[in-house]
C-alpha positions in Angstrom: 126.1 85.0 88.3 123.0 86.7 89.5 120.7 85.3 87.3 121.8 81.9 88.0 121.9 82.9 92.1 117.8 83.8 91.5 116.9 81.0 89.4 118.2 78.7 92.1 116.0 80.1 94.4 113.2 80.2 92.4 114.2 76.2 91.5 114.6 75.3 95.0 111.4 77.0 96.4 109.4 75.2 93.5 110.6 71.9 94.1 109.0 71.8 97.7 112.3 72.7 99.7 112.1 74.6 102.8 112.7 78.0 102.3 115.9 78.0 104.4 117.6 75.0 102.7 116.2 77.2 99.2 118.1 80.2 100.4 121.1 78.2 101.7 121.9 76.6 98.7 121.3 79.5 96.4 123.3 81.4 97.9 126.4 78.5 98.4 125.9 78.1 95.0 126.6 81.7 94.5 129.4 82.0 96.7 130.6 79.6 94.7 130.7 81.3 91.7 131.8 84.4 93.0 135.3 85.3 92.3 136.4 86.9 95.8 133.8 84.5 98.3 134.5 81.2 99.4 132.2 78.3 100.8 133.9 78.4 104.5 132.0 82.3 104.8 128.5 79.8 104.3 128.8 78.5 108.4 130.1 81.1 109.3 128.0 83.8 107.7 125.0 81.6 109.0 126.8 81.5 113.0 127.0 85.9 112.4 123.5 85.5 112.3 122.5 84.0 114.9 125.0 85.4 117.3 122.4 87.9 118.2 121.7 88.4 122.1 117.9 89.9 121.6 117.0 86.5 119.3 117.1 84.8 123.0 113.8 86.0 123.1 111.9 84.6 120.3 112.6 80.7 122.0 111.2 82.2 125.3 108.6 84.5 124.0 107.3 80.8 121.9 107.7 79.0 124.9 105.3 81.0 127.0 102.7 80.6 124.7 102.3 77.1 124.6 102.9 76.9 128.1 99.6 79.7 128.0 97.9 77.3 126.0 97.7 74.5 128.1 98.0 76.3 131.5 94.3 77.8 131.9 94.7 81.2 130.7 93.5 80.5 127.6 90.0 79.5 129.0 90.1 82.2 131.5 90.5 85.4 128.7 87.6 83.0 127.0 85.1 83.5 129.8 86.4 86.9 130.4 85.7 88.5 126.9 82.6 86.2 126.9 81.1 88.0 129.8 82.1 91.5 128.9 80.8 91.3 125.2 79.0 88.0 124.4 75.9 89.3 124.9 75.6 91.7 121.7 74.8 91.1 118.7 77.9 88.3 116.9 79.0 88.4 120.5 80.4 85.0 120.6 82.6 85.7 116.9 83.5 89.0 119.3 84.8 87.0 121.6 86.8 84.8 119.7 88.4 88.2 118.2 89.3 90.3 121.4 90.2 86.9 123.4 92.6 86.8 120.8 93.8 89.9 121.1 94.5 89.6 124.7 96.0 85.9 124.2 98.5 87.2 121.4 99.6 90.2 123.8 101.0 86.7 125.5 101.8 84.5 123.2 103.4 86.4 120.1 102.6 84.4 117.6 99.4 83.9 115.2 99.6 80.2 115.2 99.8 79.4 118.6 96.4 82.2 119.2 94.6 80.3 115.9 94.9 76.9 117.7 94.3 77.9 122.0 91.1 80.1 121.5 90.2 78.4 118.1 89.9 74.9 120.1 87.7 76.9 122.7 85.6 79.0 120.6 84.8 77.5 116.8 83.0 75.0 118.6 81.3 76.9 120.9 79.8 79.3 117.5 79.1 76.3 115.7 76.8 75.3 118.6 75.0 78.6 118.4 74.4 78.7 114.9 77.4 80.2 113.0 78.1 78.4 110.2 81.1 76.2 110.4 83.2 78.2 107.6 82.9 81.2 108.9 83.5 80.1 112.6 87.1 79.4 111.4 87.7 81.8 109.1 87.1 84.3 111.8 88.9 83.0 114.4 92.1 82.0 111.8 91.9 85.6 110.9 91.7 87.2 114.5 94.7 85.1 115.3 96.7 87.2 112.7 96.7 89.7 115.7 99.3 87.6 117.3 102.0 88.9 115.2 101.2 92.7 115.6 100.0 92.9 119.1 103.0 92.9 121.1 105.1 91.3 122.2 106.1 89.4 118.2 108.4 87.4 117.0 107.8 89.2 114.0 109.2 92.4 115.3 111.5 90.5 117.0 113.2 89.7 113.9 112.7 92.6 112.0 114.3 95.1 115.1 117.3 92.4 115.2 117.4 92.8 110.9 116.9 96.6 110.7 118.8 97.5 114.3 115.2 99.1 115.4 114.3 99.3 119.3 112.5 96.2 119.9 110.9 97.7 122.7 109.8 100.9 120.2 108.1 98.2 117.6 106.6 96.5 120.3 104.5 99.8 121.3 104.2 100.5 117.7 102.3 97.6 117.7 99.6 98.7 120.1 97.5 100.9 118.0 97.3 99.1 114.4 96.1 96.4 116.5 93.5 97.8 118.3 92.5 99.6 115.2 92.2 95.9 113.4 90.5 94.5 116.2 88.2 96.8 116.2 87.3 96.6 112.8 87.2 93.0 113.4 84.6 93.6 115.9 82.3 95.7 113.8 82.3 92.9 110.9 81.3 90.2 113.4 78.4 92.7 114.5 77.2 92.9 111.0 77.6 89.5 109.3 75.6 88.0 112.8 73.0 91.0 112.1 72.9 89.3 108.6 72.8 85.8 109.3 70.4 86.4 112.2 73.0 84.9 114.6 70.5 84.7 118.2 72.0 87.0 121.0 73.6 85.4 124.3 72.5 86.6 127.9 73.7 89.2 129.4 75.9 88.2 132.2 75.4 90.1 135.6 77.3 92.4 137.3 78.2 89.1 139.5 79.1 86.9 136.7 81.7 89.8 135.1 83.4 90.2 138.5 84.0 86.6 139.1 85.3 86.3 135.4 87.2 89.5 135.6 89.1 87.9 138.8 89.2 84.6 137.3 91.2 86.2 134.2 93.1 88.8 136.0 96.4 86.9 136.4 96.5 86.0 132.7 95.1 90.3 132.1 98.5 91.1 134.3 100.7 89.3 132.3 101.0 91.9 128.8 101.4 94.8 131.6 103.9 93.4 133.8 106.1 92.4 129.9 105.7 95.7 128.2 106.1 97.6 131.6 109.0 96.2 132.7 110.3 96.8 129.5 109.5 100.8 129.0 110.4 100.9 132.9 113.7 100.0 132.5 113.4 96.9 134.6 114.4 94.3 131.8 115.4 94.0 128.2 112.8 92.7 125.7 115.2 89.5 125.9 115.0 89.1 129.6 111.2 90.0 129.9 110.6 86.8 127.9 112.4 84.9 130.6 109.9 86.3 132.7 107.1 85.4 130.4 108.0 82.4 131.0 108.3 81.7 134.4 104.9 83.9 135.1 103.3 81.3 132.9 105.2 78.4 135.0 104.0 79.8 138.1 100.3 80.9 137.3 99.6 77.0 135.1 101.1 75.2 137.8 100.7 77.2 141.0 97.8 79.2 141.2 95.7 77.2 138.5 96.7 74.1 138.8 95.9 72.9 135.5 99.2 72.3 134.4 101.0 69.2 134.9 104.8 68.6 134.1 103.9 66.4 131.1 102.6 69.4 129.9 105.3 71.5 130.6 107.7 68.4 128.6 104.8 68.4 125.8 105.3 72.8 125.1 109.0 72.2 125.3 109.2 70.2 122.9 106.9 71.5 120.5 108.5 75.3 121.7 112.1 73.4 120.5 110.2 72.7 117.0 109.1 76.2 116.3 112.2 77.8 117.8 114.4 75.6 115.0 112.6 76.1 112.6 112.9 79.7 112.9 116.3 80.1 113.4 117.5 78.0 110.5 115.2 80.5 108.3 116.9 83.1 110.1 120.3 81.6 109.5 120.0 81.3 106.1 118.2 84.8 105.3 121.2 86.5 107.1 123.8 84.6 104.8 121.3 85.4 101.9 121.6 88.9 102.6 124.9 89.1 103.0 125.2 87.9 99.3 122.4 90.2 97.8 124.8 93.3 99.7 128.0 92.3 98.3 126.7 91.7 95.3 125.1 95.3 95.1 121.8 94.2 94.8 120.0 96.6 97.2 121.7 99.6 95.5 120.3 98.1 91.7 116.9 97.7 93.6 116.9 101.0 95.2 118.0 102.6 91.7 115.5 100.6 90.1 112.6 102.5 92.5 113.7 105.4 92.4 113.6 105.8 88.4 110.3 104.5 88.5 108.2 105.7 91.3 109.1 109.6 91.9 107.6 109.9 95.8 106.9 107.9 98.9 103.5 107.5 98.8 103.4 105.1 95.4 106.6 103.2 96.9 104.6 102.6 100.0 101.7 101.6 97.8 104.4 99.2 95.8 105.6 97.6 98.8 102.3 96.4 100.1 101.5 94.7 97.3 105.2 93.2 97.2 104.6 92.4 101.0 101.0 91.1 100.2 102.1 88.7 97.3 104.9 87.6 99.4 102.8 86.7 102.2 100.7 84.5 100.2 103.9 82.3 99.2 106.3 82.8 102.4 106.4 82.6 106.2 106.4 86.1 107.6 109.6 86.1 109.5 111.5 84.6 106.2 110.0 87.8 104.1 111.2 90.0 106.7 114.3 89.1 106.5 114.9 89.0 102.8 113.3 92.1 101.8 114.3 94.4 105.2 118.0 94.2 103.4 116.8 95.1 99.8 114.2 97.7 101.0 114.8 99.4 104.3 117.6 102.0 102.8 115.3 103.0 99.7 112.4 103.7 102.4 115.3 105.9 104.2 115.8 107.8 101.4 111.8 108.3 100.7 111.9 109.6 104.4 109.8 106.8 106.1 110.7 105.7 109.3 112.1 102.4 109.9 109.4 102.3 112.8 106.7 103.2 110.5 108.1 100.7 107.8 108.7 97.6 109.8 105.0 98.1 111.3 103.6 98.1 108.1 105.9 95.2 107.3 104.4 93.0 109.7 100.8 94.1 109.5 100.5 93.5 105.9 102.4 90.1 106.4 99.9 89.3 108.9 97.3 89.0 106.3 99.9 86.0 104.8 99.0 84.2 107.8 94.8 83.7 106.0 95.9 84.1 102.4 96.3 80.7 100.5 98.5 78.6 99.6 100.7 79.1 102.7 98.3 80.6 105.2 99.1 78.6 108.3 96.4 80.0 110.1 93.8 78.9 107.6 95.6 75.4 108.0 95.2 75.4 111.6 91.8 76.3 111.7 91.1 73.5 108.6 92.6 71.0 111.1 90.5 72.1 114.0 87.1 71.6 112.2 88.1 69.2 109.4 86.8 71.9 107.0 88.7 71.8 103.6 91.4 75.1 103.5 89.9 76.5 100.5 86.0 76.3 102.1 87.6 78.5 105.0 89.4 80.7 102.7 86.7 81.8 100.9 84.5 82.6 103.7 87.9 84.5 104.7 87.8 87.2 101.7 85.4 90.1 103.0 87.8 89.7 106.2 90.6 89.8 104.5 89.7 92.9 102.4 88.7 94.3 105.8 92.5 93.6 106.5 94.1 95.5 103.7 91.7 98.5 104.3 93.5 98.7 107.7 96.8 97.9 106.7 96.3 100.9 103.8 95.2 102.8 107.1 98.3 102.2 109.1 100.6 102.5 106.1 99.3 106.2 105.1 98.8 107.6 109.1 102.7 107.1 110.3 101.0 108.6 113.8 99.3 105.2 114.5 102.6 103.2 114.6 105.0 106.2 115.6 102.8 108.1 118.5 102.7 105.9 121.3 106.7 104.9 121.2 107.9 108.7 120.9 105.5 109.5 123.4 107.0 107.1 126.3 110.3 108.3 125.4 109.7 112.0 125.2 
Protein backbone atom coordinates (compact mmCIF):
# COMPACT_ATOMS: atom_id res chain seq x y z
CA UNK A 1 0.00 0.00 0.00
CA UNK A 2 2.75 2.41 0.74
CA UNK A 3 4.68 1.99 -2.19
CA UNK A 4 1.80 2.54 -4.38
CA UNK A 5 0.68 5.71 -1.80
CA UNK A 6 4.42 7.31 -2.85
CA UNK A 7 4.49 6.40 -6.31
CA UNK A 8 1.26 8.28 -6.70
CA UNK A 9 2.76 11.20 -5.45
CA UNK A 10 5.73 10.99 -7.19
CA UNK A 11 3.29 10.33 -10.56
CA UNK A 12 1.06 13.22 -9.75
CA UNK A 13 3.88 15.85 -8.98
CA UNK A 14 5.58 14.74 -12.38
CA UNK A 15 2.72 15.08 -14.54
CA UNK A 16 2.50 18.96 -13.79
CA UNK A 17 -0.39 18.77 -11.00
CA UNK A 18 -0.33 21.12 -8.24
CA UNK A 19 1.10 19.84 -5.36
CA UNK A 20 -2.10 19.89 -3.31
CA UNK A 21 -4.30 18.09 -5.94
CA UNK A 22 -0.76 15.60 -5.97
CA UNK A 23 -1.08 15.11 -2.29
CA UNK A 24 -4.93 14.92 -2.28
CA UNK A 25 -5.18 12.24 -4.46
CA UNK A 26 -2.37 10.19 -3.17
CA UNK A 27 -3.46 10.02 -0.29
CA UNK A 28 -7.54 9.24 -1.36
CA UNK A 29 -6.04 6.79 -3.22
CA UNK A 30 -4.53 5.44 -0.07
CA UNK A 31 -7.29 5.70 2.02
CA UNK A 32 -8.70 3.77 -0.26
CA UNK A 33 -6.69 0.99 0.01
CA UNK A 34 -6.42 0.98 3.48
CA UNK A 35 -8.32 -1.57 5.27
CA UNK A 36 -9.76 0.53 8.42
CA UNK A 37 -9.96 4.32 6.40
CA UNK A 38 -12.64 5.41 4.35
CA UNK A 39 -12.99 8.25 1.58
CA UNK A 40 -15.65 10.35 3.77
CA UNK A 41 -12.25 11.03 6.51
CA UNK A 42 -10.75 12.85 2.86
CA UNK A 43 -13.22 16.33 3.50
CA UNK A 44 -13.21 16.00 6.57
CA UNK A 45 -9.53 15.34 7.34
CA UNK A 46 -8.97 18.42 4.89
CA UNK A 47 -11.93 20.77 7.11
CA UNK A 48 -9.56 19.50 10.59
CA UNK A 49 -7.02 21.31 8.94
CA UNK A 50 -8.09 24.28 8.30
CA UNK A 51 -10.19 24.76 11.36
CA UNK A 52 -7.25 26.41 12.90
CA UNK A 53 -7.98 29.97 14.53
CA UNK A 54 -4.05 31.37 14.18
CA UNK A 55 -4.29 30.41 10.13
CA UNK A 56 -6.74 33.75 10.13
CA UNK A 57 -3.56 35.35 9.97
CA UNK A 58 -1.84 34.27 6.96
CA UNK A 59 -5.04 35.89 4.62
CA UNK A 60 -4.44 39.18 6.61
CA UNK A 61 -0.77 39.17 7.15
CA UNK A 62 -0.89 38.63 2.73
CA UNK A 63 -3.32 41.22 2.51
CA UNK A 64 -1.30 43.93 4.17
CA UNK A 65 1.39 43.47 1.96
CA UNK A 66 -0.09 44.16 -1.24
CA UNK A 67 -2.01 46.70 0.26
CA UNK A 68 1.99 48.02 1.34
CA UNK A 69 2.83 47.58 -2.22
CA UNK A 70 0.69 49.90 -3.77
CA UNK A 71 0.11 52.27 -0.79
CA UNK A 72 3.56 54.34 -0.80
CA UNK A 73 5.40 52.61 1.79
CA UNK A 74 7.20 50.79 -0.49
CA UNK A 75 8.78 53.94 -2.06
CA UNK A 76 9.13 55.61 1.18
CA UNK A 77 11.59 52.52 2.93
CA UNK A 78 13.21 53.04 -0.78
CA UNK A 79 14.24 56.61 -0.25
CA UNK A 80 14.83 55.89 3.38
CA UNK A 81 17.56 53.12 3.06
CA UNK A 82 18.77 55.12 -0.07
CA UNK A 83 19.65 58.01 2.02
CA UNK A 84 21.04 56.23 5.00
CA UNK A 85 23.41 53.85 2.92
CA UNK A 86 23.39 54.67 -0.91
CA UNK A 87 26.24 56.50 -0.78
CA UNK A 88 28.90 53.65 -0.09
CA UNK A 89 30.38 51.62 -2.16
CA UNK A 90 27.27 48.99 -4.05
CA UNK A 91 25.06 51.35 -2.04
CA UNK A 92 22.23 51.23 -4.40
CA UNK A 93 22.32 46.83 -4.39
CA UNK A 94 22.49 47.80 -0.35
CA UNK A 95 19.57 49.43 -0.65
CA UNK A 96 17.58 47.05 -2.47
CA UNK A 97 18.77 44.47 0.37
CA UNK A 98 17.92 46.38 3.73
CA UNK A 99 14.65 48.01 1.95
CA UNK A 100 13.79 44.57 1.78
CA UNK A 101 14.39 43.71 4.92
CA UNK A 102 12.26 46.40 6.36
CA UNK A 103 9.44 45.80 3.64
CA UNK A 104 9.31 41.96 4.52
CA UNK A 105 9.11 42.84 8.44
CA UNK A 106 5.59 44.05 6.70
CA UNK A 107 4.64 42.05 4.23
CA UNK A 108 5.65 38.36 5.29
CA UNK A 109 6.18 36.95 2.25
CA UNK A 110 9.31 36.74 -0.29
CA UNK A 111 7.22 37.21 -3.37
CA UNK A 112 5.33 40.13 -2.58
CA UNK A 113 9.12 41.91 -1.30
CA UNK A 114 10.78 40.47 -4.87
CA UNK A 115 8.11 42.35 -6.88
CA UNK A 116 7.41 46.10 -4.61
CA UNK A 117 11.13 47.00 -4.14
CA UNK A 118 12.27 44.93 -7.26
CA UNK A 119 9.88 47.27 -9.52
CA UNK A 120 11.64 50.33 -7.67
CA UNK A 121 15.11 49.41 -7.45
CA UNK A 122 16.41 46.82 -10.49
CA UNK A 123 15.79 49.71 -12.61
CA UNK A 124 17.23 52.23 -10.76
CA UNK A 125 20.88 49.76 -10.64
CA UNK A 126 20.55 49.10 -14.11
CA UNK A 127 20.65 52.98 -14.65
CA UNK A 128 23.85 53.25 -12.64
CA UNK A 129 25.78 50.59 -14.17
CA UNK A 130 24.95 47.19 -12.52
CA UNK A 131 24.56 44.77 -14.94
CA UNK A 132 21.01 43.68 -15.53
CA UNK A 133 21.60 39.97 -14.17
CA UNK A 134 22.88 40.72 -11.20
CA UNK A 135 20.44 43.61 -10.49
CA UNK A 136 17.73 40.88 -10.20
CA UNK A 137 19.46 38.28 -8.88
CA UNK A 138 20.21 40.39 -5.90
CA UNK A 139 17.11 41.80 -5.38
CA UNK A 140 15.21 38.09 -5.99
CA UNK A 141 17.55 36.90 -3.37
CA UNK A 142 17.16 39.76 -0.70
CA UNK A 143 13.45 39.11 -1.02
CA UNK A 144 14.00 35.62 0.43
CA UNK A 145 14.15 37.69 3.71
CA UNK A 146 10.47 38.01 3.60
CA UNK A 147 9.92 34.65 4.82
CA UNK A 148 12.32 34.82 7.90
CA UNK A 149 12.05 38.30 9.03
CA UNK A 150 8.96 38.37 10.93
CA UNK A 151 6.09 38.44 10.78
CA UNK A 152 5.94 34.92 8.02
CA UNK A 153 3.57 32.96 6.67
CA UNK A 154 6.16 30.49 6.76
CA UNK A 155 6.27 30.37 10.53
CA UNK A 156 2.85 30.86 10.49
CA UNK A 157 2.31 27.44 9.18
CA UNK A 158 5.05 25.70 10.72
CA UNK A 159 3.90 27.05 14.64
CA UNK A 160 0.15 25.94 13.53
CA UNK A 161 1.88 22.26 12.20
CA UNK A 162 4.41 21.78 15.09
CA UNK A 163 2.01 23.64 17.98
CA UNK A 164 5.18 26.21 18.38
CA UNK A 165 4.42 29.90 19.77
CA UNK A 166 3.96 31.84 16.81
CA UNK A 167 4.85 34.75 18.52
CA UNK A 168 8.35 32.83 19.84
CA UNK A 169 9.22 31.91 15.91
CA UNK A 170 8.44 35.23 14.97
CA UNK A 171 11.37 36.67 17.32
CA UNK A 172 13.33 33.74 16.39
CA UNK A 173 13.33 35.20 13.21
CA UNK A 174 14.95 38.45 14.12
CA UNK A 175 18.53 37.48 14.32
CA UNK A 176 19.13 34.88 11.37
CA UNK A 177 17.80 37.65 9.41
CA UNK A 178 19.85 40.37 10.37
CA UNK A 179 22.71 38.02 10.28
CA UNK A 180 21.70 37.20 6.31
CA UNK A 181 21.22 40.73 5.60
CA UNK A 182 24.15 41.62 6.68
CA UNK A 183 25.99 39.25 4.85
CA UNK A 184 24.00 40.33 2.09
CA UNK A 185 25.38 43.75 2.56
CA UNK A 186 28.98 42.82 2.63
CA UNK A 187 28.63 40.90 -0.88
CA UNK A 188 27.00 43.96 -2.51
CA UNK A 189 30.15 46.01 -1.12
CA UNK A 190 32.57 43.66 -2.74
CA UNK A 191 31.06 42.59 -6.17
CA UNK A 192 30.52 46.76 -6.74
CA UNK A 193 34.30 47.12 -5.54
CA UNK A 194 34.85 44.54 -8.34
CA UNK A 195 32.83 45.71 -11.03
CA UNK A 196 33.77 49.28 -10.31
CA UNK A 197 30.13 50.14 -9.65
CA UNK A 198 30.53 54.55 -9.29
CA UNK A 199 29.44 55.72 -5.72
CA UNK A 200 26.14 57.86 -5.16
CA UNK A 201 26.26 61.23 -3.14
CA UNK A 202 26.07 61.47 0.11
CA UNK A 203 22.84 62.74 1.22
CA UNK A 204 22.90 65.59 3.95
CA UNK A 205 21.96 65.63 7.26
CA UNK A 206 18.77 67.47 5.69
CA UNK A 207 17.99 65.06 3.11
CA UNK A 208 18.15 61.85 5.80
CA UNK A 209 15.73 63.75 8.16
CA UNK A 210 13.16 64.42 5.64
CA UNK A 211 13.47 60.73 4.38
CA UNK A 212 13.57 59.37 7.89
CA UNK A 213 10.12 61.29 8.51
CA UNK A 214 8.85 60.47 5.17
CA UNK A 215 9.37 56.61 6.04
CA UNK A 216 8.63 56.70 9.67
CA UNK A 217 4.89 55.53 9.44
CA UNK A 218 5.80 52.58 7.33
CA UNK A 219 9.31 52.16 10.11
CA UNK A 220 6.32 52.01 12.89
CA UNK A 221 4.52 49.47 11.44
CA UNK A 222 6.95 46.01 12.39
CA UNK A 223 7.10 47.67 16.01
CA UNK A 224 3.65 48.36 16.72
CA UNK A 225 2.91 44.14 15.13
CA UNK A 226 5.64 42.50 17.06
CA UNK A 227 5.00 44.70 20.18
CA UNK A 228 1.65 44.39 20.49
CA UNK A 229 2.20 40.85 20.24
CA UNK A 230 5.09 40.35 23.11
CA UNK A 231 2.98 43.07 25.04
CA UNK A 232 0.13 41.07 25.40
CA UNK A 233 -2.08 43.51 23.47
CA UNK A 234 -3.06 41.06 20.59
CA UNK A 235 -2.65 37.54 19.32
CA UNK A 236 -0.38 37.05 16.20
CA UNK A 237 -3.88 36.42 14.54
CA UNK A 238 -5.42 39.67 15.61
CA UNK A 239 -2.15 41.84 15.00
CA UNK A 240 -2.64 40.98 11.32
CA UNK A 241 -6.02 42.54 11.52
CA UNK A 242 -4.21 45.39 12.52
CA UNK A 243 -1.71 45.14 9.85
CA UNK A 244 -4.18 45.63 7.91
CA UNK A 245 -6.09 48.41 8.74
CA UNK A 246 -2.64 50.45 9.62
CA UNK A 247 -1.83 49.84 5.92
CA UNK A 248 -5.62 51.05 5.06
CA UNK A 249 -5.18 54.03 7.02
CA UNK A 250 -1.55 55.18 6.27
CA UNK A 251 -2.18 54.37 1.81
CA UNK A 252 -5.34 56.08 1.93
CA UNK A 253 -5.23 58.64 4.72
CA UNK A 254 -1.98 60.00 5.40
CA UNK A 255 -0.40 59.16 1.88
CA UNK A 256 -2.92 59.34 -0.22
CA UNK A 257 -1.61 57.22 -2.82
CA UNK A 258 -4.05 54.64 -2.60
CA UNK A 259 -7.25 54.56 -4.30
CA UNK A 260 -10.15 51.99 -3.66
CA UNK A 261 -9.46 50.32 -7.05
CA UNK A 262 -6.36 49.56 -5.45
CA UNK A 263 -7.60 48.39 -2.42
CA UNK A 264 -10.34 45.91 -4.92
CA UNK A 265 -7.02 45.13 -7.07
CA UNK A 266 -4.79 43.63 -3.49
CA UNK A 267 -8.01 41.87 -2.53
CA UNK A 268 -8.26 40.14 -5.07
CA UNK A 269 -4.91 39.13 -5.77
CA UNK A 270 -4.64 38.64 -1.57
CA UNK A 271 -7.88 36.13 -2.26
CA UNK A 272 -5.47 34.30 -4.97
CA UNK A 273 -2.56 33.74 -2.69
CA UNK A 274 -4.60 33.12 0.46
CA UNK A 275 -6.37 29.90 -1.70
CA UNK A 276 -3.82 28.84 -2.94
CA UNK A 277 -2.23 28.36 0.30
CA UNK A 278 -4.88 26.92 2.13
CA UNK A 279 -5.68 24.22 -0.31
CA UNK A 280 -1.78 23.20 0.02
CA UNK A 281 -2.47 23.37 3.56
CA UNK A 282 -5.53 21.31 3.39
CA UNK A 283 -4.16 18.63 1.64
CA UNK A 284 -0.64 18.43 3.59
CA UNK A 285 -2.74 18.06 6.82
CA UNK A 286 -4.90 15.05 5.32
CA UNK A 287 -1.42 13.80 3.88
CA UNK A 288 -0.04 13.78 7.26
CA UNK A 289 -2.58 12.29 8.81
CA UNK A 290 -2.04 9.21 6.49
CA UNK A 291 1.82 9.11 6.79
CA UNK A 292 0.92 8.88 10.97
CA UNK A 293 -1.50 6.19 10.78
CA UNK A 294 0.38 4.50 8.57
CA UNK A 295 3.53 4.66 11.02
CA UNK A 296 5.52 6.27 8.66
CA UNK A 297 7.21 8.92 10.96
CA UNK A 298 8.22 6.09 13.41
CA UNK A 299 9.97 3.97 10.19
CA UNK A 300 11.54 7.37 9.35
CA UNK A 301 12.69 8.17 12.65
CA UNK A 302 14.04 4.43 13.03
CA UNK A 303 15.55 4.75 9.79
CA UNK A 304 17.79 7.95 11.25
CA UNK A 305 18.51 6.90 14.06
CA UNK A 306 20.36 3.54 12.79
CA UNK A 307 22.11 5.59 10.54
CA UNK A 308 23.26 8.83 11.86
CA UNK A 309 24.33 8.25 15.70
CA UNK A 310 24.19 12.27 16.90
CA UNK A 311 22.45 15.50 16.25
CA UNK A 312 24.88 17.30 14.49
CA UNK A 313 25.00 14.92 11.20
CA UNK A 314 21.00 14.75 11.38
CA UNK A 315 21.00 18.47 11.31
CA UNK A 316 23.52 18.33 8.57
CA UNK A 317 20.98 15.59 6.74
CA UNK A 318 18.11 17.71 7.01
CA UNK A 319 19.51 20.76 5.30
CA UNK A 320 20.24 19.09 2.45
CA UNK A 321 16.69 17.24 2.55
CA UNK A 322 15.29 20.85 3.12
CA UNK A 323 17.68 22.35 0.39
CA UNK A 324 16.68 19.64 -2.37
CA UNK A 325 13.18 20.08 -1.38
CA UNK A 326 13.20 23.69 -1.78
CA UNK A 327 14.46 23.52 -5.19
CA UNK A 328 11.26 21.35 -6.33
CA UNK A 329 8.43 22.59 -3.68
CA UNK A 330 6.79 25.72 -2.30
CA UNK A 331 8.04 26.36 1.16
CA UNK A 332 4.96 26.26 3.14
CA UNK A 333 4.00 22.72 1.27
CA UNK A 334 7.61 21.33 2.58
CA UNK A 335 6.80 22.45 5.83
CA UNK A 336 4.10 20.86 6.21
CA UNK A 337 5.01 17.40 4.88
CA UNK A 338 8.21 16.92 6.50
CA UNK A 339 7.31 18.89 10.14
CA UNK A 340 5.09 15.51 10.67
CA UNK A 341 7.84 12.99 9.52
CA UNK A 342 10.77 14.95 11.19
CA UNK A 343 9.86 17.16 14.17
CA UNK A 344 9.76 14.01 16.82
CA UNK A 345 13.21 12.49 15.50
CA UNK A 346 14.76 16.13 16.15
CA UNK A 347 12.96 15.76 19.81
CA UNK A 348 14.66 12.89 20.51
CA UNK A 349 18.22 14.34 19.09
CA UNK A 350 17.41 17.22 21.63
CA UNK A 351 16.89 20.19 19.16
CA UNK A 352 14.37 22.51 19.90
CA UNK A 353 11.39 22.76 17.89
CA UNK A 354 12.21 26.64 17.97
CA UNK A 355 15.62 26.02 16.82
CA UNK A 356 14.33 23.42 14.19
CA UNK A 357 11.48 25.19 12.55
CA UNK A 358 13.91 28.37 12.16
CA UNK A 359 16.25 26.40 10.37
CA UNK A 360 13.29 24.98 8.51
CA UNK A 361 12.35 28.17 7.03
CA UNK A 362 15.73 29.76 6.51
CA UNK A 363 17.13 26.93 4.51
CA UNK A 364 13.68 26.91 2.52
CA UNK A 365 14.16 30.44 1.99
CA UNK A 366 17.00 29.67 -0.38
CA UNK A 367 14.05 27.52 -2.48
CA UNK A 368 12.65 30.79 -3.08
CA UNK A 369 16.21 31.61 -5.83
CA UNK A 370 17.01 27.91 -6.53
CA UNK A 371 15.70 26.71 -9.94
CA UNK A 372 13.31 25.04 -11.22
CA UNK A 373 10.66 26.38 -8.74
CA UNK A 374 12.31 29.48 -7.41
CA UNK A 375 9.44 31.96 -7.57
CA UNK A 376 11.57 34.73 -6.70
CA UNK A 377 13.85 34.22 -9.61
CA UNK A 378 10.55 34.09 -11.67
CA UNK A 379 9.45 37.31 -10.48
CA UNK A 380 12.47 39.12 -10.95
CA UNK A 381 12.74 37.35 -14.75
CA UNK A 382 9.29 38.96 -15.29
CA UNK A 383 10.39 42.34 -14.08
CA UNK A 384 13.32 42.71 -16.44
CA UNK A 385 12.43 40.21 -19.13
CA UNK A 386 15.74 38.53 -18.36
CA UNK A 387 15.65 34.63 -19.04
CA UNK A 388 15.35 32.60 -15.30
CA UNK A 389 18.31 30.76 -15.89
CA UNK A 390 20.56 34.14 -16.84
CA UNK A 391 19.39 35.34 -13.25
CA UNK A 392 20.07 32.13 -11.63
CA UNK A 393 23.42 31.93 -12.49
CA UNK A 394 24.36 35.33 -11.55
CA UNK A 395 22.45 34.03 -8.28
CA UNK A 396 25.05 31.19 -7.26
CA UNK A 397 27.95 33.10 -5.16
CA UNK A 398 24.66 34.54 -3.34
CA UNK A 399 23.21 31.58 -2.86
CA UNK A 400 26.33 29.84 -1.44
CA UNK A 401 26.51 33.05 0.73
CA UNK A 402 22.98 31.75 1.82
CA UNK A 403 23.83 28.20 2.91
CA UNK A 404 26.98 29.51 4.72
CA UNK A 405 24.40 31.36 6.92
CA UNK A 406 21.93 28.93 7.10
CA UNK A 407 24.94 26.35 8.27
CA UNK A 408 25.47 29.36 10.82
CA UNK A 409 22.07 29.47 12.16
CA UNK A 410 21.60 25.70 12.19
CA UNK A 411 24.94 24.96 14.37
CA UNK A 412 24.46 28.32 16.92
CA UNK A 413 20.82 27.40 18.45
CA UNK A 414 21.51 30.95 20.45
CA UNK A 415 20.78 32.94 17.21
CA UNK A 416 17.18 31.59 16.83
CA UNK A 417 16.58 30.68 20.66
CA UNK A 418 18.08 34.03 22.56
CA UNK A 419 15.97 36.72 21.80
CA UNK A 420 12.37 34.66 22.39
CA UNK A 421 13.60 33.21 25.94
CA UNK A 422 14.79 36.45 26.68
CA UNK A 423 11.36 38.39 26.37
CA UNK A 424 9.78 35.73 28.25
CA UNK A 425 12.23 35.30 31.09
Amino acid sequence: MLPIFFISVLVFIILGAPIAVSLGLATAIGAEMHPTLSLQLVPQLIFNSLNSFPLMAIPFFIFAGNLMGVGGIAKRLVNFASALIGHLTGGLAMVAIVTSMFFAALSGSGAATTAAIGSILIPAMVAKGYKIEYAAANQAVAGALGIIIPPSIAMIVYGVTAEVSIADLFMGGVLPGILITFSLVLSAFFFAKRDNIPREERKNLKDLAVAFKESILALLMPIIVLGGIYGGIFTPTEASVVAVFYSLFVGIVIYREMSFKDVWKSLKKSAESTAIIMLVIGAAGLFGFFLSITGVPDLVTGLLQEFVDNKYLFLLVINIILFLMGMFMDGSAAILILVPLLLDTAIGFGIDPLHFGIIMVCNLAIGLVTPPVGIDLFVVSQLTKVPLLRVARFAIPLIIILVVDVLLITYLPFLSTWLPYLLKG
